[in-house]
N, C-alpha and C positions, 0 to 999 in steps of 0.2 A: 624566389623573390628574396633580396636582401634588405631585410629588416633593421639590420643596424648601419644602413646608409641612411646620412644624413636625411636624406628628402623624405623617406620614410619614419626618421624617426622626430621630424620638424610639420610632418603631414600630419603623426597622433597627437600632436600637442595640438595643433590647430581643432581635430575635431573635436579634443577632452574642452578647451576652451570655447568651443563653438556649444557646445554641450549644456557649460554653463554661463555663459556672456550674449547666447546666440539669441535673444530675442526683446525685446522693450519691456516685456511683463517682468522676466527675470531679473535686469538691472534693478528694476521698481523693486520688485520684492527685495532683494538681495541691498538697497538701499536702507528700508525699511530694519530690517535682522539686523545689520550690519551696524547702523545707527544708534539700535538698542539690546547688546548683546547678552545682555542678563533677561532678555522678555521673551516671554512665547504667544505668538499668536496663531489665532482659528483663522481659517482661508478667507473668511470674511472680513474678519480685522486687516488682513496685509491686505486686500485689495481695497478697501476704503482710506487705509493710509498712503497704498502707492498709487491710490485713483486709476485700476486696471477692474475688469470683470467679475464679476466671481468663477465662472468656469472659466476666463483666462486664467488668473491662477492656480485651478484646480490641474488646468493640463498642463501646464509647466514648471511645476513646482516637482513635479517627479522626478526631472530628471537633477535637479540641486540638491534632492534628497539622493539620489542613486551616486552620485557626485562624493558623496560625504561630507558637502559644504555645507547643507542646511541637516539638522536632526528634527527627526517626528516622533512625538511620543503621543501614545492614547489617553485618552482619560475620559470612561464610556467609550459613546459612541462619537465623541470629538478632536479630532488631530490638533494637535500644535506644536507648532514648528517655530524652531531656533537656529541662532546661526552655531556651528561649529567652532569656536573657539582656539580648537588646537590642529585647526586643519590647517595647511600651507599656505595656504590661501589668503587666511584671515586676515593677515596685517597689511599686506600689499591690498587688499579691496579696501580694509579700514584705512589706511594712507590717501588711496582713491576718495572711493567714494562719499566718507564722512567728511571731509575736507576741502573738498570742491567748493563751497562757498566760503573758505579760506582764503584761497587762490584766487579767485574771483575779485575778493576784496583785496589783496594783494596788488591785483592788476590796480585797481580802482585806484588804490593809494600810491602806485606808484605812476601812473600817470597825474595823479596832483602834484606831488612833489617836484615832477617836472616842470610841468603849467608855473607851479608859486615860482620857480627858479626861472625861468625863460620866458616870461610872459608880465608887459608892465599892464598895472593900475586893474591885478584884479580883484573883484570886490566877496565875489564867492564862489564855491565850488561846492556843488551838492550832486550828490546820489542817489538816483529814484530807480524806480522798477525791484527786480527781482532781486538783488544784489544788496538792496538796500534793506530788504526785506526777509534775507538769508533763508529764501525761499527758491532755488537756481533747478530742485530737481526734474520739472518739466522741461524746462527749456536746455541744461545739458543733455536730454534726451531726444528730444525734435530739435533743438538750435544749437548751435555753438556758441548763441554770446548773447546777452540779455544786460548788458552794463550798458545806465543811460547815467549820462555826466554833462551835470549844465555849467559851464563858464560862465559868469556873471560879471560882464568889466564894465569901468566905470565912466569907459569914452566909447561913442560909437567907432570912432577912429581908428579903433584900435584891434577890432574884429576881425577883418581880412587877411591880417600877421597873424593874429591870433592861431584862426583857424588852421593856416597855413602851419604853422611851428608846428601846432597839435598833431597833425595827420603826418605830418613825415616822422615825427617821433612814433608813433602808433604804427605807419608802415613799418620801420626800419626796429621797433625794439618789441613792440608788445602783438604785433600779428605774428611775424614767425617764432618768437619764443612760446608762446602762446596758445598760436592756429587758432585765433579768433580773428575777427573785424569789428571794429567799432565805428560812430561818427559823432565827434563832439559835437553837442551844443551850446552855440558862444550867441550869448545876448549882451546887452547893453544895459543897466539899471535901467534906464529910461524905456526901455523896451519892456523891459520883465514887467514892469511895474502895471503901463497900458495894457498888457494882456494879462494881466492879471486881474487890473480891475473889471475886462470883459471877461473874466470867469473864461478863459482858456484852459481847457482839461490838461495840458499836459503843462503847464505852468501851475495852473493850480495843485496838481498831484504833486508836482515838487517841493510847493509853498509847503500845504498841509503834512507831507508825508516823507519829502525827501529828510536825508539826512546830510548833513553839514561836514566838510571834510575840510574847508576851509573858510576863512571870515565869516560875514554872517546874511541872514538872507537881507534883500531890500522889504522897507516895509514904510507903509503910508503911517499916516499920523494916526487913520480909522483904519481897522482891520476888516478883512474880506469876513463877510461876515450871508447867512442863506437870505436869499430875499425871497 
């Protein structure tokens, strides 16, 4: 068997990485370390920070240690574990994985930039969900895209362009550079404002929680206020 033919030697990287990449626990953890490379944590701590089991953790944390990417050190009867700093690894995950809600909002801002340039009479552009909240790392792990972006223009007339400019931009620039999908959401001030004052969940979470990437939100004379 020739071991220094390419397939064979493109077959051990695949399992060395299957080794350490190969499971949703792993990513979690390896988020976690990677995120705070000066901290050690007990198996309990990285599973409540990466919202996985305790004996998830417990069984696949070994092979990131046998890896050399994470280090275990004792202290008693208690492990804790670090990321590896001068492994090869390190900066190419920390590129990754710390920065993923970077990118995110990259996207996010550069589909505004668009919108403000290609798009008349809009009054705002806001950012809710995960993105806004530079919270992305469940949804990079079960979803590929969790960017919710409201258009806010200031004619109804103007929506159906609207929408239309939006999504062939996002086909053509931000899905495949990307390999995500999104769908704007293009309202009317006059629209936002009606479901807003019906206490609409996903209007309201924008009102209250979104963030502002351009002009500013619509707002009554009386603020929404709990009844």
């Amino acid at each position: 068997m020739n071991f220094g033919n390419p397939y064979f030697r493109s077959r051990g990287v695949m399992v060395y990485l299957g080794k350490i990449l190969g499971s949703e626990t792993k990513i979690k953890i390896l988020f976690v370390l990677v995120a705070n490379p000066q901290s050690s944590y007990m198996e309990r701590e990285l599973a409540k920070e990466g919202k996985s089991s305790i004996s998830e953790v417990n069984r696949q944390i070994e092979d990131l240690v046998n890896s050399g990417l994470v280090t275990m050190q004792r202290l008693g009867k208690t492990k804790l574990y670090s990321i590896n700093q001068k492994h090869f690894l390190f900066s190419p995950l920390k590129e990754l994985l710390v920065d993923l809600n970077k990118i995110y909002k990259r996207i996010a801002w550069e589909i505004r930039n668009f919108a403000v340039k290609e798009i008349r009479h809009i009054q705002a552009v806001i950012l809710i969900g995960s993105v806004a909240r530079a919270d992305i790392r469940e949804d990079i792990v079960r979803e590929p895209s969790d960017i919710d972006l409201v258009f806010i223009l200031k004619q109804d007339k103007d929506i159906k362009e609207a929408k239309k400019i939006l999504l062939d931009y996002i086909s053509r620039k931000i899905s495949l550079r990307y390999g995500i999908s999104l769908y704007p959401f293009v309202i009317s001030r006059a629209e936002y404002l009606n479901r807003l004052s019906a206490r609409d969940t996903f209007i309201l979470e924008s009102y209250t929680k979104g963030e502002v990437l351009y002009g500013e939100k619509p707002r009554r004379f009386s603020q929404v206020g709990n009844k």
